[in-house]
C-alpha positions as protocol buffer text, in pm:
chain_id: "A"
residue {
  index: 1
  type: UNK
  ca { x: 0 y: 0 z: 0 }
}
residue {
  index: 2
  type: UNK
  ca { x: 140 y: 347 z: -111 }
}
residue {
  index: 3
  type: UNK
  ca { x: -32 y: 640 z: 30 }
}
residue {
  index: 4
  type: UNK
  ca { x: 12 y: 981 z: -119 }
}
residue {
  index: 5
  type: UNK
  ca { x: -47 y: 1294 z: 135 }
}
residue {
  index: 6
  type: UNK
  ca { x: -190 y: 1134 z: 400 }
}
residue {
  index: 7
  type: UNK
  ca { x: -329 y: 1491 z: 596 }
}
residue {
  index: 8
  type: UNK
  ca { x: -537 y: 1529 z: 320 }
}
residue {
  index: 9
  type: UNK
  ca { x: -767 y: 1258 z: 469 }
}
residue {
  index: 10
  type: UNK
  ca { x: -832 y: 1414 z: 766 }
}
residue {
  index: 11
  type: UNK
  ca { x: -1183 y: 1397 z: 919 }
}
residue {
  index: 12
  type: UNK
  ca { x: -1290 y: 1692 z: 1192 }
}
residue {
  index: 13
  type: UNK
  ca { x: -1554 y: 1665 z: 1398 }
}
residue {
  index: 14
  type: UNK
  ca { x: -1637 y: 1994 z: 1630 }
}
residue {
  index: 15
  type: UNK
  ca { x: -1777 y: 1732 z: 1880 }
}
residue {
  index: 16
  type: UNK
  ca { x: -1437 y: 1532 z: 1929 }
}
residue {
  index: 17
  type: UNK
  ca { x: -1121 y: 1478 z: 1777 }
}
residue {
  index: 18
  type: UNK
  ca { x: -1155 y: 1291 z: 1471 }
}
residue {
  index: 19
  type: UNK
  ca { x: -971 y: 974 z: 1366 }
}
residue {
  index: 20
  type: UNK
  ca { x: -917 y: 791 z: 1039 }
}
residue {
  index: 21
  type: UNK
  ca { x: -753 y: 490 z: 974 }
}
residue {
  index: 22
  type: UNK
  ca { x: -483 y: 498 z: 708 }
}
residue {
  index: 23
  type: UNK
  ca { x: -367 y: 144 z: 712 }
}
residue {
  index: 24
  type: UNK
  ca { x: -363 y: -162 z: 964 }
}
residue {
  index: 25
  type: UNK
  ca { x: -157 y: -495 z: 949 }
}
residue {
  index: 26
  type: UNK
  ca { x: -103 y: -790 z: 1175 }
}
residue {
  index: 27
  type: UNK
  ca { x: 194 y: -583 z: 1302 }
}
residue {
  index: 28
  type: UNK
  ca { x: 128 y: -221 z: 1283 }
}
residue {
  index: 29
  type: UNK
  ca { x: -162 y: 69 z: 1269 }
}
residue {
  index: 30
  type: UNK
  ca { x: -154 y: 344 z: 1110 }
}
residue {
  index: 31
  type: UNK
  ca { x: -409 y: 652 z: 1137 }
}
residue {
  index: 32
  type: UNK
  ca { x: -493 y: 1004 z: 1154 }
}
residue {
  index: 33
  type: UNK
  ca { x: -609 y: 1212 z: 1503 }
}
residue {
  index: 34
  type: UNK
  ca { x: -755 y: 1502 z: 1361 }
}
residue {
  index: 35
  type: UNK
  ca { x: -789 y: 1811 z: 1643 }
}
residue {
  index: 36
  type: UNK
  ca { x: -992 y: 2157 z: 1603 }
}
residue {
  index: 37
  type: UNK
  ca { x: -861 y: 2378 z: 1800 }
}
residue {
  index: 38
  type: UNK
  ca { x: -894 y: 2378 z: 2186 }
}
residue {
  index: 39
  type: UNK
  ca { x: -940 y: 1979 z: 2148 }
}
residue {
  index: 40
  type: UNK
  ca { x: -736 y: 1742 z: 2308 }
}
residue {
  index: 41
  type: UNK
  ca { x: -685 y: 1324 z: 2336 }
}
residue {
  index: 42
  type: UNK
  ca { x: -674 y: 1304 z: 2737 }
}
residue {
  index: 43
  type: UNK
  ca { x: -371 y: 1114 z: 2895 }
}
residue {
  index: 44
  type: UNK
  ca { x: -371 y: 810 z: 2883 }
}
residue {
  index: 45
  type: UNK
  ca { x: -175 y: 462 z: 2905 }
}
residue {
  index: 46
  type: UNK
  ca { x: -106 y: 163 z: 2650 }
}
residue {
  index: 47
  type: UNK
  ca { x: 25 y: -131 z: 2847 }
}
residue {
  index: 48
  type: UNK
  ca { x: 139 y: -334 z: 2545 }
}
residue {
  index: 49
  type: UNK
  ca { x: 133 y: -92 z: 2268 }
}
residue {
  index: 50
  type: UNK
  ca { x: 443 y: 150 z: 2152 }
}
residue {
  index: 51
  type: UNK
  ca { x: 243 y: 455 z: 1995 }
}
residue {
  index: 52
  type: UNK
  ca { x: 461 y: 738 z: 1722 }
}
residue {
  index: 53
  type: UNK
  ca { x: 278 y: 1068 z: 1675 }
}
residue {
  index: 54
  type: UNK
  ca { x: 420 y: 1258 z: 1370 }
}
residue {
  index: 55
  type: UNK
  ca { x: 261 y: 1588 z: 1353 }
}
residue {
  index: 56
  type: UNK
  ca { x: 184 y: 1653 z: 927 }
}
residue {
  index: 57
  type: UNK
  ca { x: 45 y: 1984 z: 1021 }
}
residue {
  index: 58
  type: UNK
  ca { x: -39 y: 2263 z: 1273 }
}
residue {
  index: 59
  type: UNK
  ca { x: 92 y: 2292 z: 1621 }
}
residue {
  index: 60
  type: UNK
  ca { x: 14 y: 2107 z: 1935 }
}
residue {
  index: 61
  type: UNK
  ca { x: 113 y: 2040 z: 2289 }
}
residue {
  index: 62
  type: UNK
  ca { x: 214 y: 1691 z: 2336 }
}
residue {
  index: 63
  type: UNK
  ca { x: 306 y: 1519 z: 2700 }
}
residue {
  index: 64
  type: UNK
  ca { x: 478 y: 1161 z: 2750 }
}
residue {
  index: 65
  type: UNK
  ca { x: 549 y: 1074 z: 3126 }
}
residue {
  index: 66
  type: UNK
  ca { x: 688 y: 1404 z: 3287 }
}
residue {
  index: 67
  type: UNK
  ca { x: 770 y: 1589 z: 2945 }
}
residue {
  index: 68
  type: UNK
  ca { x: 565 y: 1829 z: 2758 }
}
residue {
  index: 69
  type: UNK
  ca { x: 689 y: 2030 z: 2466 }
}
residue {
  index: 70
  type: UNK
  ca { x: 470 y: 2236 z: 2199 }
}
residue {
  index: 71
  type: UNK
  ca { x: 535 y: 2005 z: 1858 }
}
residue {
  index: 72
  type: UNK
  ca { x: 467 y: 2143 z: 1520 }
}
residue {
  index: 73
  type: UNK
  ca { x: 467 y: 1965 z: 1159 }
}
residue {
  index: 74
  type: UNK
  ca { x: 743 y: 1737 z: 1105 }
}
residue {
  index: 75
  type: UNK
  ca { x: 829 y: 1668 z: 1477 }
}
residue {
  index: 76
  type: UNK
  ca { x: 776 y: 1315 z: 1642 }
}
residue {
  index: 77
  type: UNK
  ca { x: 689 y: 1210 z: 1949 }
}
residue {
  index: 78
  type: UNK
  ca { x: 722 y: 819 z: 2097 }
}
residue {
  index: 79
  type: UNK
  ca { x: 476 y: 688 z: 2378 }
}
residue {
  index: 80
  type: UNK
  ca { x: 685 y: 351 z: 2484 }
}
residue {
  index: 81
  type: UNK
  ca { x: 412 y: 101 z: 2657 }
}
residue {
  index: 82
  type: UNK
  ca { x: 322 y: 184 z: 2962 }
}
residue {
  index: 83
  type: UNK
  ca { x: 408 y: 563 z: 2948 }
}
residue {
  index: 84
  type: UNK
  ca { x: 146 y: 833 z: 3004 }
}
residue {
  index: 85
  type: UNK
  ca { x: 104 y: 1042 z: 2721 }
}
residue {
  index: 86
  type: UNK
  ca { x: -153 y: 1311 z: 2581 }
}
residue {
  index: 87
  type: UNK
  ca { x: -172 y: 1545 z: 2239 }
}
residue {
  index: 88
  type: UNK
  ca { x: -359 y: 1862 z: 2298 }
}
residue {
  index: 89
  type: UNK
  ca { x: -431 y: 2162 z: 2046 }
}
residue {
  index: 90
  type: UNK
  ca { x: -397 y: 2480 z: 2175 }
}
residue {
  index: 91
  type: UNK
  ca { x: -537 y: 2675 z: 1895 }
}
residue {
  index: 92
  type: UNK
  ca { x: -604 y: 2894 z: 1649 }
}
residue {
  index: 93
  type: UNK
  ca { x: -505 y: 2674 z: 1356 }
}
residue {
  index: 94
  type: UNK
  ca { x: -614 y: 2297 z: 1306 }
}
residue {
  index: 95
  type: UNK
  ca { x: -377 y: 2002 z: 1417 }
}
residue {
  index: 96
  type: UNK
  ca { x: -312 y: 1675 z: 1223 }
}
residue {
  index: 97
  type: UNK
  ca { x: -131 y: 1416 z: 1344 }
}
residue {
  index: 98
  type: UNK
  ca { x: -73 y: 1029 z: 1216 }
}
residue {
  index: 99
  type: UNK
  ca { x: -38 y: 777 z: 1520 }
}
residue {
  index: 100
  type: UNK
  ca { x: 117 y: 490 z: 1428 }
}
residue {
  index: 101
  type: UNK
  ca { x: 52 y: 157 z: 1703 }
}
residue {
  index: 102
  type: UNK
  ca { x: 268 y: -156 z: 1706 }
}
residue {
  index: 103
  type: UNK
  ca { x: 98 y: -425 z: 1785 }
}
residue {
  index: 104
  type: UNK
  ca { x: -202 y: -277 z: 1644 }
}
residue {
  index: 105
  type: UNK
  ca { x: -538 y: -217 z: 1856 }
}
residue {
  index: 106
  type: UNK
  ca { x: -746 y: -525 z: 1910 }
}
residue {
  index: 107
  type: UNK
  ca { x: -1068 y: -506 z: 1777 }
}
């Protein structure tokens, strides 16, 4: 699978961050978390999971364990298992980011 310009498939919802899947094997998931501004994905903890973040575009606030740093497009963030971790968009602009999971979610 070859996927050309993967922000372009964002999905925003005013309700809640969006998500779309881009891809998903027996290994690995790959997917968009799309954020209006002044929307966030809450901490939270994958015990068996390693989770990426790239950001593709906009500017966000992302926290693993004790470290929080503002993140912008082209920067990458890594949630090992068991870590803590959050994305939040402060605003004005939209935020896209691609998550990438490994082992994949179970269903």
């Amino acid at each position: 699978m070859i996927l050309h310009n993967p922000a372009a498939r964002a999905q925003f919802s005013a309700e809640k961050m969006g998500k779309v899947t881009l891809g998903a094997g027996q290994h690995l998931y790959a997917g968009l978390n799309c954020f209006e501004p002044g929307q966030e994905h809450h901490a939270h903890v994958h015990a068996d999971q390693d989770k990426l973040y790239v950001v593709l575009d906009g500017t966000g606030e992302a926290t693993v364990g004790e470290e929080t740093a503002t993140v912008q497009s082209g920067d990458v963030i890594l949630a090992p298992a068991g870590v803590l971790h959050s994305m939040r968009n402060p605003g004005p602009a939209r935020l896209t980011v691609m998550i990438v999971f490994a082992p994949p979610p179970k269903k």
